[in-house]
N, C-alpha and C positions, 0 to 999 in steps of 0.2 A: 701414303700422303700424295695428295695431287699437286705435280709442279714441284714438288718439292719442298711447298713454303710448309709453314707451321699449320697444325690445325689441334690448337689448343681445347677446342672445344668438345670434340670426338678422344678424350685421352679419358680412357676408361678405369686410371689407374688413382686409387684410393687419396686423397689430399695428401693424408700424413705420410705415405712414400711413393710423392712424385718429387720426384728429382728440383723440382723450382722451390719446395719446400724441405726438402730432407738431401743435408750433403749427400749420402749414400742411398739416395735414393733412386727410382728406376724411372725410366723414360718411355716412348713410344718413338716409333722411324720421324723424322723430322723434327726430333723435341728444341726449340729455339737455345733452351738452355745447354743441350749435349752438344750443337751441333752448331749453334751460331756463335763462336767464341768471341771473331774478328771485329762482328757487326755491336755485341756485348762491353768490347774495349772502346767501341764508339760513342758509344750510348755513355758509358762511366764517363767519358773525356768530357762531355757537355757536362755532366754533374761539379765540374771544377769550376765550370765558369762563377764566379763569386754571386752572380742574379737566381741564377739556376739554383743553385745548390739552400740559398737561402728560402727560394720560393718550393724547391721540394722538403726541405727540411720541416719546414711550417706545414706543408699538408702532410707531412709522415707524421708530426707531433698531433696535427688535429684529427688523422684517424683514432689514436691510441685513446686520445681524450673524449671520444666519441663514447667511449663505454664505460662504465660502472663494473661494481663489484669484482674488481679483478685479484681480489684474496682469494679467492673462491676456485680461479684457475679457469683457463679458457672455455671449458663447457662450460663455467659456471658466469660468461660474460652477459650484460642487460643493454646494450643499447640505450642512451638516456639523450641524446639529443636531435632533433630535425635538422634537417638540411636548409632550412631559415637560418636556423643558428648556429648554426656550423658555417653558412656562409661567412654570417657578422665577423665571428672567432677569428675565422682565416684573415678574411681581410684585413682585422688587426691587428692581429702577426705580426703580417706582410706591411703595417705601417701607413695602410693604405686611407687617402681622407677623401676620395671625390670617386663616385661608384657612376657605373653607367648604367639605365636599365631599360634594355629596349624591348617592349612587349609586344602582343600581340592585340588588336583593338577590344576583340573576344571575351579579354581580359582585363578589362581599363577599369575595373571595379578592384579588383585583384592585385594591378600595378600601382592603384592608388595606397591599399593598404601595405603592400611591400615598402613605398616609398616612405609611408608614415614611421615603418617597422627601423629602417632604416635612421633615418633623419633622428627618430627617438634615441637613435647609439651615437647621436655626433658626427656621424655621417654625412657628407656633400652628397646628391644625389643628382643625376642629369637624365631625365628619363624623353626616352622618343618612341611612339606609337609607331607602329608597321606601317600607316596609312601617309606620314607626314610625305609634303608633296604634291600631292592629289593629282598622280599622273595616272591617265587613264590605260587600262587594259593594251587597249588598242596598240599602243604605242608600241607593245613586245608582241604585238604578231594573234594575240587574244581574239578569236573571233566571238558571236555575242551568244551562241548555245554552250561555250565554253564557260562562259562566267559562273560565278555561284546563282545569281539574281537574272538570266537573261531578260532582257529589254530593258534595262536601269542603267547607268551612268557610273562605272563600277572603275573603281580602283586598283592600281598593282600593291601588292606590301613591297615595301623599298627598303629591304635590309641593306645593300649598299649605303643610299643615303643617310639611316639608323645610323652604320658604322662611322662614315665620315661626320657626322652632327658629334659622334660621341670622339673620335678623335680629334676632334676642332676644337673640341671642349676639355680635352688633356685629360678625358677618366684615365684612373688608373687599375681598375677591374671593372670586368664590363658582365653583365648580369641577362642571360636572357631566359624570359617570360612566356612560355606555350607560341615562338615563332614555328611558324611550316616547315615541314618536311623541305629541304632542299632551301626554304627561307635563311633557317638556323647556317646551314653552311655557307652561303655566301657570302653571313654576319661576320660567321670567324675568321675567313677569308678576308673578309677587308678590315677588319677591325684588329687595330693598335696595339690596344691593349689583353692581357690572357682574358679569356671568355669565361664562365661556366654555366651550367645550366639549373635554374630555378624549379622549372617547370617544363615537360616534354610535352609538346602539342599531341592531344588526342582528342578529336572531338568528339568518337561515338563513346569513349571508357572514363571520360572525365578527366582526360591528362596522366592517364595512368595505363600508358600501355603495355605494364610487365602482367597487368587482368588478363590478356587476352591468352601469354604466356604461360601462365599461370591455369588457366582454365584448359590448355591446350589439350585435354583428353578428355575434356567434358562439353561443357557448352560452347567451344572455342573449336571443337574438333574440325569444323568446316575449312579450316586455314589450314590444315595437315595436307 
C-alpha cells in the first residue's frame, strides 16, 4: 500500500470474507479496518452526537427499505426504488419541510420537474440556477478561447452564491442537480446545510458517468 493509507479499492479478497464484512474475516496490508482502530473510535464518538446519529440512522433505515423481496435472502434482493424517491423517503425521516435545489441551467427542464416532484410530497422547495448573478467569466481570470461560446458574453456558474441564496433561505437539505465537476464541490463547501446528489454532471454519457466505467474494456477502453 502506498503511504500507508487504505486502498480499499485494490483488495482482491472475496466480499463475504473481507474482514469490514465478516468478524473473522481477512484483510490486505493497510486494511482501515485491522489497522485504523484509533481513527474507528473517532469516527463512533461523532455517531453519539444526538444530530449525527439520527441523520445516519435514517439513511441506514432507507438503505434496507431500498429493496424488496428480502424472504428470499440476500441473493434473492430486487431493488424497488430511484433515488428520486429515496431522496423524498429520507428527507421525511429526517422531518425535513424546506429542500434546496441548486441545478445546473443544462437542466432547467429537469429542475422544473424535480421541483414539481417535490412540492407534489408537501415539500418547500427553494431552487437556484448555476447562472444567478450574471457575473461575467472575466471576473475569475477567464480568457475568451477559454469559454464554452468564444466571442459571446458568457457567464461563471456561482455555486458559492447557489449555496449562500440557499442558506439565507434556512433549507434544510440541499439537493444538487448535474452541477460541474469542481462546481458541485465548492457547493458543499459553502453550503449550510447536508448536500446530496441528484444528478452527476456528464455531458457526453447523459449524466451517467458509471457508462464510461462500465464500458471500460469495451468502447470506453481509450480512457485505460
Amino acid at each position: 500500500m502506498e503511504g500507508g493509507y487504505p486502498a480499499c479499492a485494490r483488495c482482491g479478497i472475496k466480499k463475504d470474507d473481507q474482514l469490514c464484512r465478516t468478524k473473522d474475516g481477512r484483510s490486505i496490508p493497510g486494511c482501515p479496518t485491522a489497522g485504523q482502530t484509533d481513527l474507528l473510535a473517532a469516527a463512533m464518538e461523532e455517531y453519539r452526537r444526538p444530530a449525527v446519529a439520527a441523520f445516519a440512522r435514517a439513511a441506514a433505515v432507507q438503505e434496507g427499505e431500498g429493496y424488496g423481496e428480502k424472504e428470499g435472502g440476500y441473493g434473492r434482493l430486487r431493488p424497488i426504488k430511484c433515488r428520486l424517491e429515496e431522496t423524498a423517503e429520507f428527507a421525511g425521516k429526517m422531518g425535513y419541510r424546506r429542500l434546496g435545489l441548486a441545478f445546473c441551467t443544462g437542466l432547467a427542464k429537469e429542475a422544473a420537474a424535480v421541483e414539481r416532484f417535490f412540492r407534489g410530497r408537501d415539500f418547500e422547495v427553494v431552487s437556484v440556477v448555476c447562472k444567478a448573478g450574471r457575473v461575467p467569466k472575466e471576473t475569475l481570470g477567464v480568457s475568451d478561447h477559454e469559454k464554452v461560446a468564444p466571442g459571446t458574453d458568457e457567464q461563471i456558474c456561482n455555486p458559492i452564491f447557489q449555496a449562500m441564496l440557499l442558506n439565507a433561505a434556512e433549507t434544510e437539505f440541499n439537493i444538487m442537480l448535474g452541477l460541474c465537476v469542481g462546481h458541485d464541490s465548492l457547493f458543499m463547501k459553502y453550503s449550510e446545510a447536508p448536500c446530496t446528489v441528484l444528478a452527476a454532471k456528464d455531458r457526453l454519457l447523459g449524466h451517467n458517468p458509471l457508462a464510461a466505467v462500465y464500458t471500460i474494456e469495451s468502447y470506453s477502453r481509450y480512457l485505460k
